[in-house]
N, C-alpha and C positions, 0 to 999 in steps of 0.2 A: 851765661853763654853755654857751657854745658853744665848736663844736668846729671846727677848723681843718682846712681841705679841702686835698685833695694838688692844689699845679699840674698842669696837663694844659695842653695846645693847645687855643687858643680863639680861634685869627686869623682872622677871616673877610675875604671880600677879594668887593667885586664884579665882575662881570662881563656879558657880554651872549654868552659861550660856551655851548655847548651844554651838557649835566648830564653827560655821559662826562666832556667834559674838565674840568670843574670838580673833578670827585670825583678825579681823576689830581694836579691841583692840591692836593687838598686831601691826600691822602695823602703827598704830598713834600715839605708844607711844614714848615720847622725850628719845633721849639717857641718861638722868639721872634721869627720877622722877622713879615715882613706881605709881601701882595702888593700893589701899588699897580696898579691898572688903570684906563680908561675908564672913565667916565658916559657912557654912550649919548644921554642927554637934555641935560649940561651939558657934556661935554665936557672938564671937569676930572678930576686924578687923585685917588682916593677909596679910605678903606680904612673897615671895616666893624672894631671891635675889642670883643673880648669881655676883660677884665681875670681873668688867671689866679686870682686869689685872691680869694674872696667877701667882701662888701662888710660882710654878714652874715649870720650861719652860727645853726641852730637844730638842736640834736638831741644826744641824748648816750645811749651805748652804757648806757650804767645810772645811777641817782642819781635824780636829782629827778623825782617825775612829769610834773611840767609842759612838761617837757623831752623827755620821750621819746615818741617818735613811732610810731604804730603801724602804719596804712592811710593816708597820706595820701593823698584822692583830688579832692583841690582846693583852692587856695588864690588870693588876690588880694590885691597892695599896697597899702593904703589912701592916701588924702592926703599924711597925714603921715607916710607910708612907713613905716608899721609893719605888720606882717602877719598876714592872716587865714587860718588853714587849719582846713580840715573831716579828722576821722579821721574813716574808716569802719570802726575797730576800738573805739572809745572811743563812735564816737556823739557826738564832741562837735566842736565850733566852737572854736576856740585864738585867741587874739588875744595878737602880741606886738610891742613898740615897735619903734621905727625902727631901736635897737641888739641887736633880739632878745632882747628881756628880757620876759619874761612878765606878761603883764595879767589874763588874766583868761579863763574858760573858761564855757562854757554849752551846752547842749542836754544827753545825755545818751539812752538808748536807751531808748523804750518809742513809746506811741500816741500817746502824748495831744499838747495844744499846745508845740510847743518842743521835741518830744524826735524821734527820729529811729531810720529802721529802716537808711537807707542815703543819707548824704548826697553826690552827686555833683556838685556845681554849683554854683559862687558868683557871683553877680550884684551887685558894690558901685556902688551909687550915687553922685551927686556930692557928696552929704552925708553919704557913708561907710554909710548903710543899708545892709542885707543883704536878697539873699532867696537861701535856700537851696531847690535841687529833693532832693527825697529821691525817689530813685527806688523803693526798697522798698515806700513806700506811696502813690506818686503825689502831691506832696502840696511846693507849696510855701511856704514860712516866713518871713516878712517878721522883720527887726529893726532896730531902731535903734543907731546908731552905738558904741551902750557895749551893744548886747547885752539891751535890754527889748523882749520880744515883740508885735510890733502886729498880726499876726493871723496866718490859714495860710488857705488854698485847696486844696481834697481833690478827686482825682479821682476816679471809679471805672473801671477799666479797661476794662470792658463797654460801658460807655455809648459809649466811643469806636468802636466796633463798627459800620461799617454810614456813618461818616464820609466812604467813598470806595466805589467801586463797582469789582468785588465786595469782600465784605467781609474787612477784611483787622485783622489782631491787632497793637495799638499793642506794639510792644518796648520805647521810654524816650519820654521827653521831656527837650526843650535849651529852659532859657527864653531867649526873644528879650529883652532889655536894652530893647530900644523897646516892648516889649509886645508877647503873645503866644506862641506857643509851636511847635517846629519837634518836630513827631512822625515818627519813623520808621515804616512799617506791615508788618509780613510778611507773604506769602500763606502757608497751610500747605498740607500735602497734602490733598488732600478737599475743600477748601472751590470754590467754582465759579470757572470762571476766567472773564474777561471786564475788560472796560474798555476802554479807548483806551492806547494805547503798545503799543511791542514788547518789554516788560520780559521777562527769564528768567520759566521758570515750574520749580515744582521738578519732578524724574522720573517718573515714574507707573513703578510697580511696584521690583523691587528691582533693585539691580545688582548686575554679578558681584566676586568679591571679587578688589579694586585698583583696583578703574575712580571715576575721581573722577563724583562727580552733577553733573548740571548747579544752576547753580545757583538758589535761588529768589529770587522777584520782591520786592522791595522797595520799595513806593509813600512817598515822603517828602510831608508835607504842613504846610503852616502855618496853624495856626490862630488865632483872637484870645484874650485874654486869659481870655474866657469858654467859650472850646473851640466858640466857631462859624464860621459861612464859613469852611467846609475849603479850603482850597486846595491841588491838587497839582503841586507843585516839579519832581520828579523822579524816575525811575525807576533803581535799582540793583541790585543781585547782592549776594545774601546770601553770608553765610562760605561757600566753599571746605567742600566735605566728601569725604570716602573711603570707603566701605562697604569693610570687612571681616570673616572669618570670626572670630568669638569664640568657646569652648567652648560657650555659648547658645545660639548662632544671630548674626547677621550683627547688625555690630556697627558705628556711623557714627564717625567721628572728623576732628578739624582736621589735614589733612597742617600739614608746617614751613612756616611763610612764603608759606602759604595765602592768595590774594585776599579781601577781604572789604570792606564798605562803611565809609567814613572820614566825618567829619561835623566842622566846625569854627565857633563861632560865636563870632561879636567879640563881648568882654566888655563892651561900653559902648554897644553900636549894635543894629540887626537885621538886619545883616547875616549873611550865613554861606556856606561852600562847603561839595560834598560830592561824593562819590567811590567808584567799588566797585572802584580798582586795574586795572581793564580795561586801562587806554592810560594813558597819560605826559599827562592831561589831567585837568581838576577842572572844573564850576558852580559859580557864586559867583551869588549873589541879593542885591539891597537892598534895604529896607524898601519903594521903591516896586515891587516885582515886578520889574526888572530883571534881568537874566539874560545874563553875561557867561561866556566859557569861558578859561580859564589854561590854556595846555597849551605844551611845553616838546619839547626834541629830548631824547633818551636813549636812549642804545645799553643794550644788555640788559647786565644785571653777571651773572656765574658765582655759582653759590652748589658749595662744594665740603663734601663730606660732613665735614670738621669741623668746619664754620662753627659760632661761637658759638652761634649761634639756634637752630640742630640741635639741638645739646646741651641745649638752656634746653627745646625740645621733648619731646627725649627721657625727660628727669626729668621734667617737667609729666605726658605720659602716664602713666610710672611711677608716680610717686604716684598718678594717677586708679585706674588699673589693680590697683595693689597691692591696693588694698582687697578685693580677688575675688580676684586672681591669681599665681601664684608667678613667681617670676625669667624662670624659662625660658620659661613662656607666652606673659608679656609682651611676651618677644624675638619670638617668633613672630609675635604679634598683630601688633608695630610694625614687623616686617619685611612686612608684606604692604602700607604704606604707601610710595606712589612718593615717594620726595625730591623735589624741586624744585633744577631746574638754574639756573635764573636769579631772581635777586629780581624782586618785582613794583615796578614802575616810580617807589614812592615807599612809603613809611611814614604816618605820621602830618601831618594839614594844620593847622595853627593860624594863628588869625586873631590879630592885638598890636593893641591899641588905638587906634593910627594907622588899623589896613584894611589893612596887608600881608600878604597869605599869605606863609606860611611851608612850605614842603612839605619833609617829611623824604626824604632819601635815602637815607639809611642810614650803617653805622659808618665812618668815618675815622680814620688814625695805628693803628691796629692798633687798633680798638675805645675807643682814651683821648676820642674826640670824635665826634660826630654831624656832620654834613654838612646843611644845609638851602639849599632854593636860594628866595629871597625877592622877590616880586611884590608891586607896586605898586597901588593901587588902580585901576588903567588894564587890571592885568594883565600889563603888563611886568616881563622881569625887573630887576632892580637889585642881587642882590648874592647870593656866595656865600657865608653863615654858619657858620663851624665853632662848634657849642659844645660844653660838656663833655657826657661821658656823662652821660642823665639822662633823665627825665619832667620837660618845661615843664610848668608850672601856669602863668606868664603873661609875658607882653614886652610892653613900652612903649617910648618912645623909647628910653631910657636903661638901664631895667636888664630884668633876664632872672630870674625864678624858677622854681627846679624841685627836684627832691626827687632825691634821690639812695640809694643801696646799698652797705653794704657787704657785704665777704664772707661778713660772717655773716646779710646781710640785713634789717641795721638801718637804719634810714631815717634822712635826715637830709636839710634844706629851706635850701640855701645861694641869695643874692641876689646876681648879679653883676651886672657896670656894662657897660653896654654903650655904645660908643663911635663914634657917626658920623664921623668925622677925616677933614677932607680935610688 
C-alpha cells in the first residue's frame, strides 16, 4: 500500500553565506552529518534537518486504484495530518489519513459542480475546508472537510480583459487564502502597448533564426474575491523563447533553462512573492500592499552540455517535435537552439506556512537533493535546506510534502519531518 522511498541526503544547515558558497557546501556534504553554523539573529548553533525516510509514503507502481497516482498537481496536509491531493489526470481530489491510508475520493472530470477540467491549487482552511482553483475552466470549488460540495465561483476569461491598461490576457489565477485572487496578465503581439512601468514588450516583426526574443511584458495584479479593484503588483518577463527555422517556416521554442516568471503564494495567508529570473532577487507583497524585496549574493553556476535538464529538454522537444518530424530533422531544429552556459539565479520560490520563502537553487550531491536557500519573513536569510529530489506541494514547521518519480515515471507523494535542532 505504501511504498518505501530510497534515503538520499537531506541535511540542511543554516547559514548567512552567500548562495555560491552554500551550494559548494551542499554538494560536500556526507549523507549523514550536518553542518552546525551561526544564527545571525540569535547567535546560537543551529542545524535545519530533513529526516531521510518518509514519515508517510502514498503511491504504488500498480495494484489498487486508490493508490496510484497519476498528475499530481497539488496537495496540502490537513489538521490531522492526513492528506489531500488533487490529480490532474483523474480529475479527482484524494484524501488520505495521517498513516496514508485511503479515505475517500471526489470530483471527477466534466463541467458541472464538483467536477473538474484541471485542478491546480488547494487552499485548506482552518476547519480543513477546501477550495479548489481549476484552471481549465477558471473556476473555483469550495468543499467541506469530508468532501460535500458548498458551492463554485466561474470566471469568464474575457471579462478580465481590459482590468489593467492596455489590455492585457489573464494566463491563470493563484487564490489568495485571505481572499481574493493574484492573476498574471500577458501582453501579446498586436495588442497596444502603453501603461506605466518599464516592463519588456514582446519583438515586433520576426527574428533571425537562433536569436533568442526579447521578452514579453507581464503585468501581475490582485484582485478581490469578486474580481474588482485591480490592483497592479508587478511587472515581469514572460518565458524565454528562440525562433527557429522549421520545414514550415520559423518556428518559436523554450531554449533549456530558459528565464521565465516564478509566482509563490502562502497556503494559509495572502501573501505571495514573484519573480522572472532576471537577477538573484524576488517581491514579496502582504495582504496590506506592502512590498519587500529578498534578494541574495550568487555567483553564476556553469551549466555544461550534459546537464540533466538538457537532457529532460531534449526529450520534451522530441516528443513535441516528433509528431511532424523525423529523427534527423529534429536534430536539426534543436541544433539551431543556443544552450545556456549558466543557470538562472534560482528555480522555483515557495511560500510554508510560517512566511518563509524558500527559493530553489538548483540539484545538489549529484542531482539526489535540491538545494534551497530560506528567508524569513523580514527577508533575511536563515538557512540552507537540502531536500530530496522532488516537486514540494507544501512545508510547515515541521514536515515537507512533495511527489516524487521514478524511472519509469511513476508518481509517488512521500511526507517528511522536518527538523529545526538547535
Amino acid at each position: 500500500m505504501n511504498r518505501p522511498a530510497d534515503p538520499r541526503l537531506r541535511i540542511p544547515a543554516p547559514t548567512t553565506a552567500g548562495a555560491a558558497l552554500l551550494l559548494v557546501l551542499a554538494a560536500c556534504a556526507p549523507g549523514t552529518g550536518t553542518h552546525d553554523v551561526v544564527d545571525h539573529q540569535t547567535g546560537e548553533r543551529t542545524s535545519w534537518l530533513v529526516d531521510p525516510t518518509p514519515r508517510v509514503s502514498v503511491g504504488v507502481v500498480s495494484g489498487d486504484e486508490a493508490y496510484e497516482l497519476g498528475e499530481i498537481s497539488a496537495g496540502a496536509v490537513r489538521s490531522d495530518g492526513g492528506i489531500l491531493l488533487a490529480d490532474n489526470r483523474t480529475k479527482t481530489l484524494r484524501r488520505y489519513d495521517a498513516d496514508g491510508v485511503f479515505v475517500s475520493e471526489w470530483g471527477g472530470e466534466g463541467l458541472g459542480p464538483g467536477e473538474f477540467l484541471s485542478p491546480t491549487q488547494l487552499v485548506l482552511g482552518a476547519d480543513d475546508a477546501v477550495t479548489v482553483w481549476d484552471a481549465g475552466i477558471w473556476r473555483a470549488t469550495r468543499y467541506d472537510a469530508d468532501g460535500r460540495l458548498l458551492g463554485v465561483s466561474t470566471f469568464r476569461r474575457d471579462d478580465l480583459i481590459g482590468l489593467v491598461e492596455p489590455d492585457l490576457a489573464p494566463l491563470t489565477a493563484f487564490i489568495l487564502a485571505g481572499g481574493g485572487y493574484l492573476i498574471p496578465m500577458l501582453e501579446k503581439e498586436g495588442m497596444a502597448s502603453g501603461g506605466k512601468g518599464g516592463g519588456t514588450r514582446a519583438k515586433p516583426g520576426r527574428a533571425e533564426a537562433g536569436e533568442v526574443l526579447t521578452r514579453q511584458r507581464v503585468a501581475v495584479v490582485r484582485v478581490t474575491a469578486d474580481v474588482a479593484g485591480p490592483e497592479p503588483v508587478a511587472e515581469l518577463g514572460w518565458d524565454e523563447q528562440v525562433e527557429v527555422a522549421a520545414p514550415w517556416g520559423p518556428l518559436r521554442l523554450a531554449p533549456p533553462l530558459g528565464r521565465r516568471p516564478v509566482f509563490a503564494v502562502q497556503p494559509n495567508a495572502s501573501n505571495f512573492c514573484v519573480g522572472d529570473q532576471s537577477e538573484a532577487s524576488v517581491a514579496c507583497f502582504n495582504a496590506a500592499g506592502s512590498q519587500r524585496t529578498v534578494a541574495w549574493n550568487a555567483t553564476p553556476t556553469p551549466v555544461t552540455r550534459d546537464d540533466p535538464e538538457i537532457d529532460v529538454w531534449r526529450k520534451e522537444m522530441a516528443d513535441l517535435l516528433g509528431q511532424k518530424l523525423g529523427p534527423g530533422v529534429i536534430e536539426a531544429v534543436l541544433g539551431q537552439v543556443p544552450l545556456p552556459t549558466i543557470r538562472p539565479p534560482y528555480g522555483r520560490l515557495i511560500l510554508d506556512r510560517r512566511g518563509n520563502l524558500w527559493v530553489e537553487q538548483g540539484p545538489a550531491d549529484h542531482g539526489a537533493s535540491t538545494a534551497y536557500l530560506v528567508f524569513d519573513e523580514d527577508g533575511g536569510e536563515v538557512a540552507l535546506a537540502l531536500l530530496p529530489q522532488g516537486r514540494v506541494l507544501e512545508i510547515d514547521d515541521h514536515r515537507v510534502l512533495l511527489v516524487q518519480s521514478d524511472e519509469l515515471g511513476v508518481q509517488f507523494v512521500h511526507l517528511y519531518s522536518l527538523e529545526k535542532a538547535r
